[in-house]
C-alpha positions as CSV (number, residue, x, y, z in Angstrom):
1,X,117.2,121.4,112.9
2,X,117.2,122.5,109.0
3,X,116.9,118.7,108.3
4,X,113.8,118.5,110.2
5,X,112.4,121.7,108.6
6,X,114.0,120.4,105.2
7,X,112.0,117.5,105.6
8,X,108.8,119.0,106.6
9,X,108.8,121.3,103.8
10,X,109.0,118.5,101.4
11,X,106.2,116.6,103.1
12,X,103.9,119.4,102.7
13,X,104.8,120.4,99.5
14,X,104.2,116.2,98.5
15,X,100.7,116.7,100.2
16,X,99.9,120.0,98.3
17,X,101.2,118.3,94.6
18,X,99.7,114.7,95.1
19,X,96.4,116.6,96.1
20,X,96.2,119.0,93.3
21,X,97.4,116.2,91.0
22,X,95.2,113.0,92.1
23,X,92.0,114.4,89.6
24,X,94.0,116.0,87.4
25,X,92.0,117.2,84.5
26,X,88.9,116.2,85.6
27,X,85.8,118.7,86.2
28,X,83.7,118.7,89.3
29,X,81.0,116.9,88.2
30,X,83.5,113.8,86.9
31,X,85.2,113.5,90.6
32,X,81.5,113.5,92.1
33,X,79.9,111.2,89.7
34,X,79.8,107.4,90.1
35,X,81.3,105.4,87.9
36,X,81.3,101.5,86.8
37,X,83.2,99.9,89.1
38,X,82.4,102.0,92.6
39,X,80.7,99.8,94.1
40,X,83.1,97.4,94.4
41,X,85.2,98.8,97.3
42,X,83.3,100.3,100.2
43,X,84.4,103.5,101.2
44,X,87.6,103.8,100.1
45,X,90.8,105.7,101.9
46,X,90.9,108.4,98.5
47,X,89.8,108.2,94.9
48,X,91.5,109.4,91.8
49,X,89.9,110.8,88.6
50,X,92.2,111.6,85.9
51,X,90.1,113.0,82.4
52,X,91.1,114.1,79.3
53,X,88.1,116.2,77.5
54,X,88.4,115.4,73.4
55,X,86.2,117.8,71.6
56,X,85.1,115.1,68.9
57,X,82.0,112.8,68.3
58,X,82.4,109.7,69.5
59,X,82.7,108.2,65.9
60,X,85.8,110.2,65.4
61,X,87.0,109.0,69.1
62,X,86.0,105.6,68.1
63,X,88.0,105.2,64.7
64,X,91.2,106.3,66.7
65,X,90.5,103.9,69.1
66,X,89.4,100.5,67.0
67,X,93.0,100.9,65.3
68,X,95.0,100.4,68.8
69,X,96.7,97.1,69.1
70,X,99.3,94.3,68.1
71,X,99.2,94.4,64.2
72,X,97.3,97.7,64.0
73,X,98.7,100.9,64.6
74,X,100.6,99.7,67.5
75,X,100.1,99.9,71.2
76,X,100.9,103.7,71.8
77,X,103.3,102.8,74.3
78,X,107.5,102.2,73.9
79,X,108.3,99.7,71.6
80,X,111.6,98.9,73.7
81,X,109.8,98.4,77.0
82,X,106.9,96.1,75.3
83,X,109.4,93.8,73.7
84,X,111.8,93.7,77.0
85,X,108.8,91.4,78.1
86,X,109.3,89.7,74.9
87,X,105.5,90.7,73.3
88,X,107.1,91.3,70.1
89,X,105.0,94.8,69.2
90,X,105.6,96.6,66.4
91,X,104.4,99.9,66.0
92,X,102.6,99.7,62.8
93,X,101.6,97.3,60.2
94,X,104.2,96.4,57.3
């Protein structure tokens, strides 16, 4: 009997953590607006919105981003894990 309860109180608190987790940092507004790309499955099972809000312009977002990449400032990931796959990244340019 205590597995069965062990097991049910892991289910429910998996239900309560993947709920509270699956738009995590988004506002309201972000989970109920549509996005690119909605239209292209028809009433899906459950959608996920994940946000991050960055209180800059977008020219400041945009020099961060235009510097990602191979020969750049690298690709903000784990060097190991890229070059296990044998994509020879470095993190930054010498």
């Amino acid at each position: 009997m205590k597995k069965f309860a062990a097991v049910g109180a892991g289910v429910l608190v998996a239900g309560i953590a993947r709920a509270r987790l699956r738009n995590w940092g988004s506002t309201r507004e972000e989970i109920d607006a549509t996005h690119p790309g909605d239209d292209l499955v028809a009433g899906p099972v459950t959608a996920t919105t994940y946000a991050v809000t960055v209180e800059a312009t977008a020219d400041v977002v945009w020099t961060w981003l235009v510097q990602i990449g191979q020969d750049r400032g690298g690709m903000y990931s784990y060097e190991w894990l890229e070059n296990l796959f044998r994509l020879d990244i470095r993190g930054c340019v010498t």
